[in-house]
C-alpha positions in Angstrom: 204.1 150.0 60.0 204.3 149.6 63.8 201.8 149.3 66.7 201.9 150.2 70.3 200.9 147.1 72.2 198.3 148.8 75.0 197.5 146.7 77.9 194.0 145.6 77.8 191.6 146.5 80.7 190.6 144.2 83.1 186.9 144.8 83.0 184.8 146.7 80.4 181.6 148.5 81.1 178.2 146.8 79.1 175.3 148.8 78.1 172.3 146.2 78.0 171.4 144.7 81.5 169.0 146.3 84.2 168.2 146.2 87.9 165.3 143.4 89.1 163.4 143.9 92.5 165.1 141.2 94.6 168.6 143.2 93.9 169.5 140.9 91.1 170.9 142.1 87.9 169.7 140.9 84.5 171.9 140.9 81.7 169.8 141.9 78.8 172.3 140.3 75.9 170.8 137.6 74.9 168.1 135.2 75.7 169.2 133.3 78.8 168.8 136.3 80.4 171.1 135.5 83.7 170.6 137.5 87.1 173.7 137.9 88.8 174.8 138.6 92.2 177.4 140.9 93.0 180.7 138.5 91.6 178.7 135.9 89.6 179.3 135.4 86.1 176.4 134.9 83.8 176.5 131.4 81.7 179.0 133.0 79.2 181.4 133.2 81.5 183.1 136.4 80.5 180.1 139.1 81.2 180.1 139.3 85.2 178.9 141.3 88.0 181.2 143.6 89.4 180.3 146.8 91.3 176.5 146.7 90.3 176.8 147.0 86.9 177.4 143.9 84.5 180.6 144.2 82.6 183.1 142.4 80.1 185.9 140.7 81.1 187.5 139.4 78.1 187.7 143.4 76.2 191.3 143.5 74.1 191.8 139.6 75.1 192.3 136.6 72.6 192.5 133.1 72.5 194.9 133.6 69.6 195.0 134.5 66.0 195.3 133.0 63.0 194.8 134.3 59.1 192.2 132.1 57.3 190.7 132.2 53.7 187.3 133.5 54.2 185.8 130.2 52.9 186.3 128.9 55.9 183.7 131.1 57.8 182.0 129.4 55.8 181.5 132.7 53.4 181.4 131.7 49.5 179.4 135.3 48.0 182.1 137.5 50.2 185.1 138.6 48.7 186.0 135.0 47.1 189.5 134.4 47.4 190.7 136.9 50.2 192.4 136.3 53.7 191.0 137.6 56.6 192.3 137.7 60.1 190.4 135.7 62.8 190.4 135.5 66.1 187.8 134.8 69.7 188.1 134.8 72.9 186.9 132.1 75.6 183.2 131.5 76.8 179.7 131.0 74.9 176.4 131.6 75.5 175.5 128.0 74.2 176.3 125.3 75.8 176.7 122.9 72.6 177.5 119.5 73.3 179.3 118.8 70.0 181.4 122.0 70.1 184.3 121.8 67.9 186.2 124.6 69.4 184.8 123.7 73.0 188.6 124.5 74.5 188.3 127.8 73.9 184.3 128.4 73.7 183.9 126.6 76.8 187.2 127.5 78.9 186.5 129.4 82.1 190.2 129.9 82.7 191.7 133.7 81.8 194.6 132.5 81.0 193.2 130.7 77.8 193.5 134.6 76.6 197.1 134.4 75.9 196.8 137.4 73.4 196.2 140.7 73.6 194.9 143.3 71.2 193.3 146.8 71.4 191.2 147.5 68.6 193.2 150.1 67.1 196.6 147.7 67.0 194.5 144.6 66.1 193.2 146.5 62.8 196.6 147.5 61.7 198.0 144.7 62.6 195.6 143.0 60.2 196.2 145.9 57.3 199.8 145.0 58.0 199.4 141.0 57.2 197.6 141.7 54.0 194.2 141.0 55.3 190.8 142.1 53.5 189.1 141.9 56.7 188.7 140.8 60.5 186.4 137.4 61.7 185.1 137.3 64.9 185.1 133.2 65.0 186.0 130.2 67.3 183.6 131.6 70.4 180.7 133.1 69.5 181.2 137.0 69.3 177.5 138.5 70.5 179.2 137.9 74.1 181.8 140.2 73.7 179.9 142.7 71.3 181.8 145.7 72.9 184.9 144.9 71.7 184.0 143.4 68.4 182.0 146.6 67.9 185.2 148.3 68.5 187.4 146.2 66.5 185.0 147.0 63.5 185.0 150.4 64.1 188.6 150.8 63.8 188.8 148.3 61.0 186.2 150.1 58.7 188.4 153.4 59.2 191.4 151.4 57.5 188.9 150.1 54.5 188.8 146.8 56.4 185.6 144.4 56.7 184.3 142.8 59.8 182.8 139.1 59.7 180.8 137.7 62.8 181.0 133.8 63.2 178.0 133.3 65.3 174.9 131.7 66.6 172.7 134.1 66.4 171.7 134.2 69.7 171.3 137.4 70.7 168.5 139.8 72.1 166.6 142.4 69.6 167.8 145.6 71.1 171.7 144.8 71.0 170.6 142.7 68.0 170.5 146.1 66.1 174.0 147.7 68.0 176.1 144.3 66.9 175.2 143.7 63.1 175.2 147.4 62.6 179.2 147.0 62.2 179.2 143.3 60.7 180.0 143.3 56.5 179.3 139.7 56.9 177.8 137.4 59.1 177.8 133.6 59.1 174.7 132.2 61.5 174.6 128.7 62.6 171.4 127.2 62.0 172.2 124.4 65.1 169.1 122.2 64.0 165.0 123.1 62.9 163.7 121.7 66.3 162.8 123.3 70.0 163.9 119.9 71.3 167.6 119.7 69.7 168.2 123.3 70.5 167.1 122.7 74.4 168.7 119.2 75.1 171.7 119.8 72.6 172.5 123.2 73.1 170.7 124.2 76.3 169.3 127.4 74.5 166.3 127.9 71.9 165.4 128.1 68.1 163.1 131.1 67.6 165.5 133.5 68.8 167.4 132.6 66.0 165.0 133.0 63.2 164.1 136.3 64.6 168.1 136.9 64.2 167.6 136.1 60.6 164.8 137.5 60.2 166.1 140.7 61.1 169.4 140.1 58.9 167.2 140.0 55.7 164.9 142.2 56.2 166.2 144.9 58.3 170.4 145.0 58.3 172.4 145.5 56.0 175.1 142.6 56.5 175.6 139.8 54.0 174.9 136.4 55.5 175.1 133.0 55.2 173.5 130.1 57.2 175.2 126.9 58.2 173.9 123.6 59.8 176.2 121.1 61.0 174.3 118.1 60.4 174.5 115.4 63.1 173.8 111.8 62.2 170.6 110.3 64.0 169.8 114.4 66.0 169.5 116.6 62.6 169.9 114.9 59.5 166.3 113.4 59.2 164.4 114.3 55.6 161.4 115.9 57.0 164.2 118.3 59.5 165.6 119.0 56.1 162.7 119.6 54.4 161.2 121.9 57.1 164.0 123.6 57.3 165.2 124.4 53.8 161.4 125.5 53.4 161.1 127.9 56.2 164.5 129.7 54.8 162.3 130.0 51.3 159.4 131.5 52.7 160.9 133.7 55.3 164.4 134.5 53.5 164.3 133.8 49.7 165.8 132.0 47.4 169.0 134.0 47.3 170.4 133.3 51.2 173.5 130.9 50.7 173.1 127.5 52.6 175.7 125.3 53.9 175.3 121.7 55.1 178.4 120.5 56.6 179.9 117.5 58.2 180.3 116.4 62.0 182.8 114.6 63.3 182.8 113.0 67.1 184.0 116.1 69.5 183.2 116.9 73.0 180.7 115.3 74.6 179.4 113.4 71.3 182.1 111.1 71.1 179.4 108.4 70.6 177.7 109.7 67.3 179.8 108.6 63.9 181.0 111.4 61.6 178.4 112.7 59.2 178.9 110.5 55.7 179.1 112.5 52.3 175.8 111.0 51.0 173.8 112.6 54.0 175.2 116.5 52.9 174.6 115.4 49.4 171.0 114.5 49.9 170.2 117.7 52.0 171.8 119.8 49.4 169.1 117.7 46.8 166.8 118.6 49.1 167.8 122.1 49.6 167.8 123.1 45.8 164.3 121.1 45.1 162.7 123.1 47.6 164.0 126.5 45.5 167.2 127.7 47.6 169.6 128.8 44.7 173.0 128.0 47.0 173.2 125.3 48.9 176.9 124.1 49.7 178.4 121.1 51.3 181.7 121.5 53.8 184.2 119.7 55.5 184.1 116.7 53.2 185.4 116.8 49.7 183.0 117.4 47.5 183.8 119.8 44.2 180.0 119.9 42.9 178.7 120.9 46.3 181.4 123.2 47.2 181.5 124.8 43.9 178.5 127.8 42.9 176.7 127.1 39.9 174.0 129.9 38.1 170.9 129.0 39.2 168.9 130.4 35.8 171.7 128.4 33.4 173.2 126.0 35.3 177.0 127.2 34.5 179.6 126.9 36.5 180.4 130.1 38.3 183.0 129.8 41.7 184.5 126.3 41.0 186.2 125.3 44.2 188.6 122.0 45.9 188.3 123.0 49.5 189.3 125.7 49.6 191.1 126.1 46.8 189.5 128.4 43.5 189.8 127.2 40.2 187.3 128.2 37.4 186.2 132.3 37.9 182.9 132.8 35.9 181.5 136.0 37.7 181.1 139.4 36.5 181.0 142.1 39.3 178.3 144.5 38.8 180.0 148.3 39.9 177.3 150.0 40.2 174.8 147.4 41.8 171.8 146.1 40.1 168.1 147.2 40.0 167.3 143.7 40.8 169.7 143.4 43.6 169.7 142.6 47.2 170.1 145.5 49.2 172.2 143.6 51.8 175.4 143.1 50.0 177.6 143.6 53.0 178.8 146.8 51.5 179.8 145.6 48.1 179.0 144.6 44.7 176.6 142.1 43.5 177.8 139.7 40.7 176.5 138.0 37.4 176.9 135.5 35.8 179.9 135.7 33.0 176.9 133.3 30.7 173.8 134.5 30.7 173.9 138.0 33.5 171.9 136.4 35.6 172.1 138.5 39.4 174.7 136.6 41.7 173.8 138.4 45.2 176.8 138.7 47.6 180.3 141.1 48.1 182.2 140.4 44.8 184.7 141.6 42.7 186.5 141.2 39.0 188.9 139.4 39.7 189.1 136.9 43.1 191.8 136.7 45.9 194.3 134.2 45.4 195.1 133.3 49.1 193.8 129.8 48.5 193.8 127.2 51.8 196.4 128.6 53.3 195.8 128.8 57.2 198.8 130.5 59.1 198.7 131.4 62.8 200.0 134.6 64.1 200.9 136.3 67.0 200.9 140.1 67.7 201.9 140.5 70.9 
């Protein structure tokens, strides 16, 4: 198969901003809800004024691509086993100060966007590599929803799925546009605290509950949650415990949680990484307060990594990184009666032991990609 490489435009017009009284535009995106003057760039860095009207900068643009298992979203109830192509651009709408990809999510320079990609090309480029599916990852993708709307579009034609990588911090009405096209969705869950989210990441927390909120309720995209716990700023019992409670109440049971560790990026050099007992004890915590899948990550941990049947305790998904081993799941064709309606377009599974429901995208047999991580380039 072969692609024509199409130059990417240097703007793209936006749909959600609006006109203020003093002659200031508002982009309407997400909650910072900058007001630009003609040539300004909002906090994002790649959504500017230009011409009254807010567009995109960064459409067709990447800071690079690289095909990853689809653990490493972290997803573990989506297509277990199968490759999927990810890519970002550069800017954020966070300003994270323990950003682990912070020289792309916080680059202001273009030329950070050595790659380039219409949609079209960058779904048959991934058909061509084997991929299952397409991750928007490394900068958040809510800032450049035009073109990740795109790039789902054109992957869903080829049977392709689309998986955001995000924050979740994103206004209601292009709330509904973006996760209309998402299969999957991965939300960070920064911390459980106004005060961490406003002097850690410069942003909020209820905007993000409302973002999951409306995932379980009202979309129709399979998501996980992940916190990145931070020693001495998230990690406390009571943050845990508040926390893993509010995901019960407001969620379920059935919503897949993943603690994982930090390590000293940034501008959080000073903090120490994030020891194994910490995840482990979160997880404990996790599970007593009735979340059926909580997961531990970039540590080694085979028991927390693994998924286990809630009802009968057997082993289900065993994993070493992320590497499969033990496959214990039986893919349910035709959906179940008891099922959760937001499967991300696929099948729920059941236990092989006793049936019990397994919620997610699965199927009989698993991918065998393993923890292979290859970058690519397709121009």
């Amino acid at each position: 198969m072969t692609t024509t490489s199409i130059t990417a435009p240097s703007v793209w017009p936006t749909q959600y901003w609006h006109v203020l009284e003093d002659g200031r535009i508002q982009c309407d995106l997400c909650p910072r809800n900058c007001r630009l003057r003609e040539g300004q760039q909002g906090l994002c860095f790649v959504r500017s004024r230009e011409n009254d009207q807010v567009v995109l900068t960064s459409y067709g643009r990447s800071s690079g691509f690289c095909i990853d298992p689809i653990e490493k979203k972290p997803l573990n109830h989506f297509l277990p086993g199968t490759p999927v192509l990810s890519f970002g651009t550069a800017g954020c709408n966070l300003a994270c100060k323990f950003c682990q990809n912070w020289d792309m999510s916080k680059s202001r320079e273009m030329d950070t966007l050595a790659d380039q990609a219409m949609p079209e090309q960058l779904a048959a480029e991934a058909e061509k590599l084997g991929c299952r599916g397409l991750a928007f990852t490394y900068n958040d993708p809510v800032i450049f929803l035009e073109y990740a709307k795109d790039v789902a579009i054109a992957a869903r034609e080829r049977g392709l799925k689309s998986v955001a990588v995000t924050a979740g911090y994103i206004c209601p009405e292009p709330r509904i546009e973006f996760f209309k096209y998402m299969d999957a969705a991965n939300v960070d869950l920064k911390a459980f605290t106004e005060s961490f989210y406003k002097k850690i990441c410069g942003g909020a927390l209820v905007p993000v509950l409302e973002t999951l909120e409306y995932l379980k309720h009202e979309a129709k995209t399979w998501f996980e949650i992940t916190t990145l716990l931070i020693p001495g700023e998230n990690d406390s019992e009571h943050e845990i415990d508040a926390m893993s409670r509010w995901i019960y109440d407001h969620l379920g049971p059935d919503v897949p949680l993943h603690f994982t560790a930090f390590h000293p990026d940034w501008k959080m050099m000073d903090h120490p990484r994030t020891p194994a007992s910490t995840l482990s004890r979160a997880r404990t915590q996790a599970l007593n307060n009735g979340l059926h899948y909580v997961y531990t990550g970039n540590v080694h941990d085979s028991i927390g990594s693994s998924t286990w049947c809630p009802k009968c305790g057997e082993l289900l998904i065993e994993r070493d990184w992320y590497q499969l081993g033990k496959w214990h799941v039986n893919c349910n064709e035709n959906g179940d009666e008891n099922g959760d309606e937001n499967a991300g377009a696929g099948s729920n599974g059941s236990c092989g032991s006793c049936g019990y429901m397994i919620p997610g995208c699965f199927e009989q047999q698993p991918g065998i990609w393993g923890a292979r991580r290859i970058p690519v380039r397709l121009s």
